[in-house]
C-alpha positions as CSV (number, residue, x, y, z in Angstrom):
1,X,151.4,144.0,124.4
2,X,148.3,144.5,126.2
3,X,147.6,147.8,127.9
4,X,145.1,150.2,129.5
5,X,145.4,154.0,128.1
6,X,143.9,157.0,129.3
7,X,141.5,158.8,126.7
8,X,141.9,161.0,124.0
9,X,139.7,163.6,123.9
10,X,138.4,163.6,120.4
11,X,138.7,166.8,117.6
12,X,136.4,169.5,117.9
13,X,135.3,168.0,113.9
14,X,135.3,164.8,114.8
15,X,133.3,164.9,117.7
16,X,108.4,150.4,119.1
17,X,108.2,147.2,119.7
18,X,107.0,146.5,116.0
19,X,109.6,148.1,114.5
20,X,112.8,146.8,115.6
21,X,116.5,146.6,113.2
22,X,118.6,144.0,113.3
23,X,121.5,142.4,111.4
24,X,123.6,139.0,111.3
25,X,127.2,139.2,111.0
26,X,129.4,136.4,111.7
27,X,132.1,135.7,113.3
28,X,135.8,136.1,111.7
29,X,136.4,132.2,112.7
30,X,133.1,130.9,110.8
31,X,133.3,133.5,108.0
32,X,136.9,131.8,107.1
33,X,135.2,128.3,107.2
34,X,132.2,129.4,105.2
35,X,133.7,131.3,102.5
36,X,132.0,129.1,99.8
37,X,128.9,129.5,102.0
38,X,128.7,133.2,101.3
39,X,129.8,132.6,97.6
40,X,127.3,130.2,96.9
41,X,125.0,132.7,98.5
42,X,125.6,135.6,96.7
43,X,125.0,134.0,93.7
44,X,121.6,132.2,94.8
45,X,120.5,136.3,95.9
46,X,121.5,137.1,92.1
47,X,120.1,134.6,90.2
48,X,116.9,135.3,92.4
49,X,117.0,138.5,92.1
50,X,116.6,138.5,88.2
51,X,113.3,135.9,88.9
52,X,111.8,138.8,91.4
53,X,113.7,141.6,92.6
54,X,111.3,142.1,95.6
55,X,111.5,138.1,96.6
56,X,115.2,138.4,97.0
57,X,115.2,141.7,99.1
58,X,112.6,140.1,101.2
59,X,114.9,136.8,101.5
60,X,117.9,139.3,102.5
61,X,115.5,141.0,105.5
62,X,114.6,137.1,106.7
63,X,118.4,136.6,107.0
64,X,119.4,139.9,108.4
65,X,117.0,139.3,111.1
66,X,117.9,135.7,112.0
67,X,120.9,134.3,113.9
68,X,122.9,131.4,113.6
69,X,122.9,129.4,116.9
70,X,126.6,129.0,117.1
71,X,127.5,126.2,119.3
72,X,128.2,127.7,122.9
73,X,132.2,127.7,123.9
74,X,132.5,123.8,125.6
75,X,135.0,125.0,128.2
76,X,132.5,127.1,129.6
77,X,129.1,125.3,128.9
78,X,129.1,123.4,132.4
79,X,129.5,126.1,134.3
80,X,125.9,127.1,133.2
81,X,124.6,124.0,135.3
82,X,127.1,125.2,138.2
83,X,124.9,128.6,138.8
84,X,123.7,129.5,141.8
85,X,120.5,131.2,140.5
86,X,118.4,129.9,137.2
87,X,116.0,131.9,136.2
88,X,113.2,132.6,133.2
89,X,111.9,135.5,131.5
90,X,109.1,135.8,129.5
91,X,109.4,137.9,126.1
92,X,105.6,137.4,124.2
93,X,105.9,133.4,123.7
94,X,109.2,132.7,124.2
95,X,111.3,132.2,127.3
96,X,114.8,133.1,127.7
97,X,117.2,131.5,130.1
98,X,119.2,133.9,132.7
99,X,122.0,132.7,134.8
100,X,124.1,134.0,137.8
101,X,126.9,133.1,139.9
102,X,128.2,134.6,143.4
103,X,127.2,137.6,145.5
104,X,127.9,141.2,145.4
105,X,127.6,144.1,142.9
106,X,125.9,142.7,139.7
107,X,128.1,142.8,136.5
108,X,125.7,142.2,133.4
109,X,127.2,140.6,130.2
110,X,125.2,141.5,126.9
111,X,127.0,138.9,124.2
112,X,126.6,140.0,120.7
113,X,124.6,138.5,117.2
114,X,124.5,134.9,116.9
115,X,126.5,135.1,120.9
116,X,125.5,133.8,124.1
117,X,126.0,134.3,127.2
118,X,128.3,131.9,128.6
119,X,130.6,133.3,126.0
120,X,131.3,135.5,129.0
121,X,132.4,132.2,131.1
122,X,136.1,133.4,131.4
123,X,135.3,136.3,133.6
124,X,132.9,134.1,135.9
125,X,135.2,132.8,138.5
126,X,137.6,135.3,138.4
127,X,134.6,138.6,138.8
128,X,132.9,136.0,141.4
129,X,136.5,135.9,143.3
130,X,136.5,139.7,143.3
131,X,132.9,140.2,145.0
132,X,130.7,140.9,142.4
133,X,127.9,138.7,141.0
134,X,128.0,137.8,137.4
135,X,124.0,137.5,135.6
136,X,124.4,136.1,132.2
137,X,121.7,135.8,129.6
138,X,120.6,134.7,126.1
139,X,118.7,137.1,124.2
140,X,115.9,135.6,122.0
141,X,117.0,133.5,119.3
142,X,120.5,132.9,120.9
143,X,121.8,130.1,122.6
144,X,119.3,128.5,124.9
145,X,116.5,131.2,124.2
146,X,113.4,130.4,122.1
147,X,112.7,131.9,119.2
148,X,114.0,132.3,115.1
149,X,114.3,135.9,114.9
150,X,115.1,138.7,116.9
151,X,116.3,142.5,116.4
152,X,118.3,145.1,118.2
153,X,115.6,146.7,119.8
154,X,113.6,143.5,121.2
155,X,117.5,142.6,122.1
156,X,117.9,146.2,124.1
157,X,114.6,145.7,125.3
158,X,115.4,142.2,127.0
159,X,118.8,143.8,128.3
160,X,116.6,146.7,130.1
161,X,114.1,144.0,131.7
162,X,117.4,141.8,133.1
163,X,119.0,145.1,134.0
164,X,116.0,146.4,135.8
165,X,115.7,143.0,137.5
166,X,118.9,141.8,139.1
167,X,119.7,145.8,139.7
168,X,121.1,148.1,140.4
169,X,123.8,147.1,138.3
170,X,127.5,147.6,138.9
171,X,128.6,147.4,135.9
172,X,127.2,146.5,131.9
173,X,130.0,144.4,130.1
174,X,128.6,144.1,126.4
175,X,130.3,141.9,123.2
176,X,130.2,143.2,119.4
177,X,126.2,144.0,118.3
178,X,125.5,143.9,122.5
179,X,127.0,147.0,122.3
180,X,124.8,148.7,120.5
181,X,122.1,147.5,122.4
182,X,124.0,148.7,125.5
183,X,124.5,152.0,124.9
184,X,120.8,152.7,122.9
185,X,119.7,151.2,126.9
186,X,121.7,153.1,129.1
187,X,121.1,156.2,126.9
188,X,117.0,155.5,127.4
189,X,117.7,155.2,130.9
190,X,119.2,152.0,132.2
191,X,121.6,152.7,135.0
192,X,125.0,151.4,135.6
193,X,128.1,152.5,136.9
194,X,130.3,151.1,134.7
195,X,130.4,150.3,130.9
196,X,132.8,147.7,129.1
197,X,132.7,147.3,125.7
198,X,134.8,144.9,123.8
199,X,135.0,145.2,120.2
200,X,131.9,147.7,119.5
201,X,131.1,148.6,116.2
202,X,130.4,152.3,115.5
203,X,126.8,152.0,113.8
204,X,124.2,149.8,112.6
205,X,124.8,151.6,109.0
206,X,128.6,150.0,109.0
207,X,127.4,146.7,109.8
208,X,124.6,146.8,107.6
209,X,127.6,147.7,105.0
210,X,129.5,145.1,106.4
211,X,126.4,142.7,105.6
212,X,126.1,143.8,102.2
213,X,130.1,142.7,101.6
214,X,129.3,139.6,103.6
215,X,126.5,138.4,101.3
216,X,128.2,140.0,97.9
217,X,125.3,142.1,97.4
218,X,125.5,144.5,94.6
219,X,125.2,148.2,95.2
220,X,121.8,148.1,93.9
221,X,120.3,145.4,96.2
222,X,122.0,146.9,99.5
223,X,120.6,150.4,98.6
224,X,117.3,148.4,98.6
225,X,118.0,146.3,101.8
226,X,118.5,149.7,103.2
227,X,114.9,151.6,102.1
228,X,113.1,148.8,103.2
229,X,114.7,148.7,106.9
230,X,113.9,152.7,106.7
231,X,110.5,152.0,105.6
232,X,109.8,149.2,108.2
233,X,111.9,151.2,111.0
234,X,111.9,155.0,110.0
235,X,114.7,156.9,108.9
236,X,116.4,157.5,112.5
237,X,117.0,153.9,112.8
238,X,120.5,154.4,111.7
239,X,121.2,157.4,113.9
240,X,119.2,155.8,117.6
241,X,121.8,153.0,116.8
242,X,124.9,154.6,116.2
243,X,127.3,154.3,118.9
244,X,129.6,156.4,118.2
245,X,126.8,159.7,118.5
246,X,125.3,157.4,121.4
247,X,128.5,157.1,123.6
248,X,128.9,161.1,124.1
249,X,125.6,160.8,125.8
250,X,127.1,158.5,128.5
251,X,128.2,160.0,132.0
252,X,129.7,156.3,133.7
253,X,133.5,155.5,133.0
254,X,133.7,153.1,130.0
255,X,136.4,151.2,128.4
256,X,136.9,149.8,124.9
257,X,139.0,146.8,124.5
258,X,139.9,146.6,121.1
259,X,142.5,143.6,119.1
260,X,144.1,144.7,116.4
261,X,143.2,141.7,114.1
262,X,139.7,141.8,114.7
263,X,137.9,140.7,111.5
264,X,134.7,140.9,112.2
265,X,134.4,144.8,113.3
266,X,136.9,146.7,111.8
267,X,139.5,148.1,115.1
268,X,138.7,151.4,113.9
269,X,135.3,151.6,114.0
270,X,135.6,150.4,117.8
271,X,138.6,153.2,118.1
272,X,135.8,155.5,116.8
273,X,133.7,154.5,119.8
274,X,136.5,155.2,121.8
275,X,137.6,158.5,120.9
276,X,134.0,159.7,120.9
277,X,133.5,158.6,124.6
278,X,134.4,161.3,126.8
279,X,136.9,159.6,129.8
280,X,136.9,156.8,128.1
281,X,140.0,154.3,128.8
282,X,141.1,152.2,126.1
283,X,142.4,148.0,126.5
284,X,144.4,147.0,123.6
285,X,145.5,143.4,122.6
286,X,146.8,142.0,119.6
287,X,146.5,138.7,117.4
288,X,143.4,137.5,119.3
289,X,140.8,138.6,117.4
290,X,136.9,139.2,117.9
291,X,136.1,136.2,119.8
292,X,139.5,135.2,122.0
293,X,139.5,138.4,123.3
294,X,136.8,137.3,125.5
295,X,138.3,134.8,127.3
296,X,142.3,135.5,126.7
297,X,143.8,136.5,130.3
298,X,145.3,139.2,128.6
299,X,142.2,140.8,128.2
300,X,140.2,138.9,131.0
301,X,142.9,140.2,133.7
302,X,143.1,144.1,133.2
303,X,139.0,144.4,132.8
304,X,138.7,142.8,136.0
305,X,141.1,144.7,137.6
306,X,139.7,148.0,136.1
307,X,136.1,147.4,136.6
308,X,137.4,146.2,140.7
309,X,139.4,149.6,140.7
């Protein structure tokens, strides 16, 4: 049964634009489809890997650093010709759609790697109905958006320049890898009043892990994956995107929604998030996973009603 819980503080113990990380992780749904995908994979990266050890790591970077353009939710896809506002943004060469509906207090939805906006599309009518305006967007190389690549920094950075203009902003609502971005923005100094994040993995580090399971990458191949992103990035790359130390930093009211048969971030990573985030309320579902969760009224419902309280 779904519910809303009040914090718990955590244990005393427990508690440039060049350079930008990224990572692709999938979705539980497609990883179960593509099973022979990642199998056939890994053993393309091994085979490769005994012609030149460096072309394969460099082959593992590309794909860490390029999402799959999942095809947008259809239930929700008109309502993205239904907007009142349509607007454009400029990032280098590439433009990047960005999408509102209604009139009010802005609520900002940051979707996650390989997401898109309109993933939000369950919470449109119902955040419109409540007064607020919803602003959707696709970060490059997502959805509608231009672009091959992207990272989690030019990601945070797009989230700052649609933050900054359809602000102030009630409230930041932010998916899976959106929440890293979230939280690394509001910690540099993007202001909101309110924080939602739904399924939020604790680090870039786990996902990179997560990544290295995902492809079947031997021990010896992820430890390279991972100098190279510390060479290319700098060693604090892995602690300027950990949420869990990034969360503590945070002053508005958050809450974490959390299923527990989430297979794409692990639900206690996310209740890591949670525990680390001072005043932090926790959601709970169960059997909906990392994607229905964003549009299952049993989720959809109480964040409304919380973010309106």
């Amino acid at each position: 049964m779904t519910q809303v819980t009040p914090s718990i503080s955590p244990q005393s113990a427990s508690r440039s634009s060049a350079s930008r990380p990224s990572i692709s992780q999938q979705p539980a749904t497609a990883a179960s489809h593509r099973s022979w995908q990642h199998q056939a994979l890994s053993l393309g990266l091994a085979l490769y890997a005994r012609l030149s050890s460096d072309g394969a790591a460099r082959l593992i970077e590309r794909l860490a650093f390029t999402p799959q353009r999942l095809p947008m939710p259809s239930r929700y896809e008109h309502l993205l010709e239904q907007a009142d506002s349509h607007t454009q943004l400029h990032v280098g060469t590439r433009t990047l759609p960005v999408y509102s509906w209604g009139k009010g207090p802005v609520v900002l939805g940051v979707h996650g790697w390989s997401g898109a906006g309109i993933q939000f599309g369950a919470f449109i009518q119902p955040l419109v109905a409540a007064g607020y305006r919803v602003v959707l967007y696709d970060a490059p190389a997502h959805g509608r958006a231009q672009g091959e690549r992207t990272d989690l920094y030019e990601m945070t950075e797009v989230l700052t320049r649609v933050g900054e203009l359809f602000g102030p902003l009630e409230a930041v609502m932010a998916h899976s890898l959106g929440s890293l971005a979230a939280g690394r923005a509001l910690v540099d100094g993007l202001s909101a009043r309110k924080l939602v994040l739904l399924a939020p993995p604790a680090s870039l580090s786990e996902v990179v892990d997560n990544l290295g399971v995902q492809m079947g990458l031997s021990a010896g191949a992820l430890a390279q994956h991972r100098a190279r992103m510390e060479a290319r990035f700098g060693p604090e790359v892995w602690q300027r995107l950990a949420l869990d130390e990034l969360v503590p930093q945070l002053n508005q009211p958050g809450l974490v929604v959390i299923d527990d048969q989430d297979r794409a971030v692990a639900p206690a990573q996310s209740a890591r998030v949670y525990h680390r985030w001072p005043g932090a309320e926790l959601l709970r579902s169960e059997g909906l996973g990392h994607h229905r969760l964003l549009w299952h009224d049993r989720v959809v419902e109480p964040v409304v009603a919380w973010l309106s309280a």
